[in-house]
C-alpha positions as a Markdown table, in Angstrom:
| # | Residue | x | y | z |
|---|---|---|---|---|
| 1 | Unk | 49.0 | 140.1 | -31.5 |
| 2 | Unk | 49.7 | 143.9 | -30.4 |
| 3 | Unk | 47.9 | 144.8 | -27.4 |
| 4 | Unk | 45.5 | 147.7 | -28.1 |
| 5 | Unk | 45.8 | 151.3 | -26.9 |
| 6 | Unk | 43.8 | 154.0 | -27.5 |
| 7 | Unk | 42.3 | 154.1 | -31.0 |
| 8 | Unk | 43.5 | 150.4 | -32.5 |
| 9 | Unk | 46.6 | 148.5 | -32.3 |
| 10 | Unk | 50.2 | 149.9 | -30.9 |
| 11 | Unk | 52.9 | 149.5 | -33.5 |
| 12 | Unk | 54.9 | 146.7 | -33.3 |
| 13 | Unk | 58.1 | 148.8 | -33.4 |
| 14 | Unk | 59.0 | 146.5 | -30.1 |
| 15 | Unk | 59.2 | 143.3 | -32.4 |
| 16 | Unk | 62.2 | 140.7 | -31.4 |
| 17 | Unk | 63.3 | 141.2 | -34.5 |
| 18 | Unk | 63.3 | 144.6 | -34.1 |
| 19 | Unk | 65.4 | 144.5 | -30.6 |
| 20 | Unk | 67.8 | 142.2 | -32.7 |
| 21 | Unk | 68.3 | 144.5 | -35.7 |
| 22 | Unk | 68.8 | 147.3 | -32.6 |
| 23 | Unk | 71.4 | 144.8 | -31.2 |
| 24 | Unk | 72.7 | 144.8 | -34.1 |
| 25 | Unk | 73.0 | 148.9 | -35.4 |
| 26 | Unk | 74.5 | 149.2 | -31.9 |
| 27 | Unk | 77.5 | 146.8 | -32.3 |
| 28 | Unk | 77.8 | 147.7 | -36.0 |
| 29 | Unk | 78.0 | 151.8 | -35.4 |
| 30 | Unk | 81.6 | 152.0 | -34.0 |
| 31 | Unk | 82.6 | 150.2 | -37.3 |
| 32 | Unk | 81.4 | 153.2 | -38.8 |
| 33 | Unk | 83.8 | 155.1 | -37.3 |
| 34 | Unk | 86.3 | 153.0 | -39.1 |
| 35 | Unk | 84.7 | 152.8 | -42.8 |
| 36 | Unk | 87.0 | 155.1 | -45.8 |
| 37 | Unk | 84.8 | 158.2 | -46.8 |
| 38 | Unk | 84.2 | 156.0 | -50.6 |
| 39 | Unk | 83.1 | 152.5 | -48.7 |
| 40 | Unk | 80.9 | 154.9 | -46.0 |
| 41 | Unk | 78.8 | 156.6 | -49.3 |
| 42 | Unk | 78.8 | 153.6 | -51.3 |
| 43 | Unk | 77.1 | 151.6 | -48.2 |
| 44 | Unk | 75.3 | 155.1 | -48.3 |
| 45 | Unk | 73.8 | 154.7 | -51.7 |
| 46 | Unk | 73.4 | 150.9 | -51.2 |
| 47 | Unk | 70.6 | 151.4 | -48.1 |
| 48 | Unk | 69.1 | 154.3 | -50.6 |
| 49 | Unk | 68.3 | 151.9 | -53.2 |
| 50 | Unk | 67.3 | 149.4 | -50.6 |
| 51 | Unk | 64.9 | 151.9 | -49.3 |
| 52 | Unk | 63.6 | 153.2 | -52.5 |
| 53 | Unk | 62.6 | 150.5 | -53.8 |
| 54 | Unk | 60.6 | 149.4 | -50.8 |
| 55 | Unk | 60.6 | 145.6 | -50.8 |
| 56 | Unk | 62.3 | 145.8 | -46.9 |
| 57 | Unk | 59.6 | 145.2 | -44.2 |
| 58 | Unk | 59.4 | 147.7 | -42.1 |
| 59 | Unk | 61.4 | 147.1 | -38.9 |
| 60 | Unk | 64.1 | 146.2 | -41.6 |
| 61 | Unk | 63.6 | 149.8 | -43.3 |
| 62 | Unk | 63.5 | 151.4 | -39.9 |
| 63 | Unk | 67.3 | 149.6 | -39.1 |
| 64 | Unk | 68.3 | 150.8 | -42.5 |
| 65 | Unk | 67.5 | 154.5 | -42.1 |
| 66 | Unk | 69.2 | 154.9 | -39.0 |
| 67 | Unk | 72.3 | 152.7 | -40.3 |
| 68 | Unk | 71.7 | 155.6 | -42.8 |
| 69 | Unk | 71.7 | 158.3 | -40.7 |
| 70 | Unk | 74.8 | 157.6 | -38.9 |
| 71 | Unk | 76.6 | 156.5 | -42.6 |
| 72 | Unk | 75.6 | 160.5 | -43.9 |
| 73 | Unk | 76.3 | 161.9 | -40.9 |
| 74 | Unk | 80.3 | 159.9 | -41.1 |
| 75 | Unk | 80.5 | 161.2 | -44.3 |
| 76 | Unk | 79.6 | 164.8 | -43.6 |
| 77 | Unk | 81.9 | 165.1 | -40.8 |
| 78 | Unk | 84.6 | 163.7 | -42.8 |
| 79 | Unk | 83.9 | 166.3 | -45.5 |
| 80 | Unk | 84.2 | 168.8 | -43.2 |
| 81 | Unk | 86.9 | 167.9 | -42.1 |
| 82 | Unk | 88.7 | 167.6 | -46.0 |
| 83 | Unk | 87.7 | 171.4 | -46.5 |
| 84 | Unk | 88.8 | 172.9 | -43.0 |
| 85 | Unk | 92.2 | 171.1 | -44.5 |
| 86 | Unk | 92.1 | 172.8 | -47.8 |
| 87 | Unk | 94.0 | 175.7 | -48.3 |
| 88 | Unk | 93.9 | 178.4 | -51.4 |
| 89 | Unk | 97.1 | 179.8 | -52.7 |
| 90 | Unk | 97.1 | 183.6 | -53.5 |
| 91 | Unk | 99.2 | 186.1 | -54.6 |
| 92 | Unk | 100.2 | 188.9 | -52.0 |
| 93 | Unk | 100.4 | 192.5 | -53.5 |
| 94 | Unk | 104.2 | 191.7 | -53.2 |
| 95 | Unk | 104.1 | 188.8 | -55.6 |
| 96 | Unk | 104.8 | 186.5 | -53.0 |
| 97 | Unk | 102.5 | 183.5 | -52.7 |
| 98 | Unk | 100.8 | 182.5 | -49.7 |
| 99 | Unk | 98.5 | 180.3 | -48.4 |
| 100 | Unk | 94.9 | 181.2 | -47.1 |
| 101 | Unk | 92.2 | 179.3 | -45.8 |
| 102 | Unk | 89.3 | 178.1 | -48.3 |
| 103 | Unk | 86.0 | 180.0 | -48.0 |
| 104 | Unk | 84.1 | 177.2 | -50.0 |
| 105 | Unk | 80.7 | 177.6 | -48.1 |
């Protein structure tokens, strides 16, 4: 049973199986590190769906979304990094052609 606090029952957000799944998203974070851009956003998608359709308990939800978190926030950074890496070719006034940094914001 959850002890009670002020107002009903504390959430059980303290679960075992909720220190596992922790255990768990903290061994499993540096692989993100290591996942492709296309296997990051497909895991991505994958928890979405998971989520969306809401058959996942809740401490499992809760380890999804941060899984989640950290998968979108891989993926942005390697974006990022993609577009400071693209460059735009131009034509000088000459009729040379050069290179110039993207402005794709």
């Amino acid at each position: 049973r959850a002890p009670f606090i002020a107002g009903g029952l504390a959430p059980r957000l303290h679960s075992p199986a909720l220190r596992r799944k922790t255990r768990f998203m903290a061994k499993t974070s540096d692989d993100i590190a290591k996942l492709p851009f296309e296997k990051a956003l497909s895991e991505l998608e994958n928890i979405v769906q998971q989520l969306e359709s809401g058959a996942a308990p809740l401490e499992e939800s809760i380890a999804l979304y941060e899984r989640g978190a950290a998968l979108k926030a891989h993926c942005d950074a390697m974006l990022k990094s993609a577009q400071e890496k693209i460059d735009k070719i131009v034509v000088a006034e000459n009729g040379t052609l050069k290179t110039e940094d993207a402005k794709l914001d």
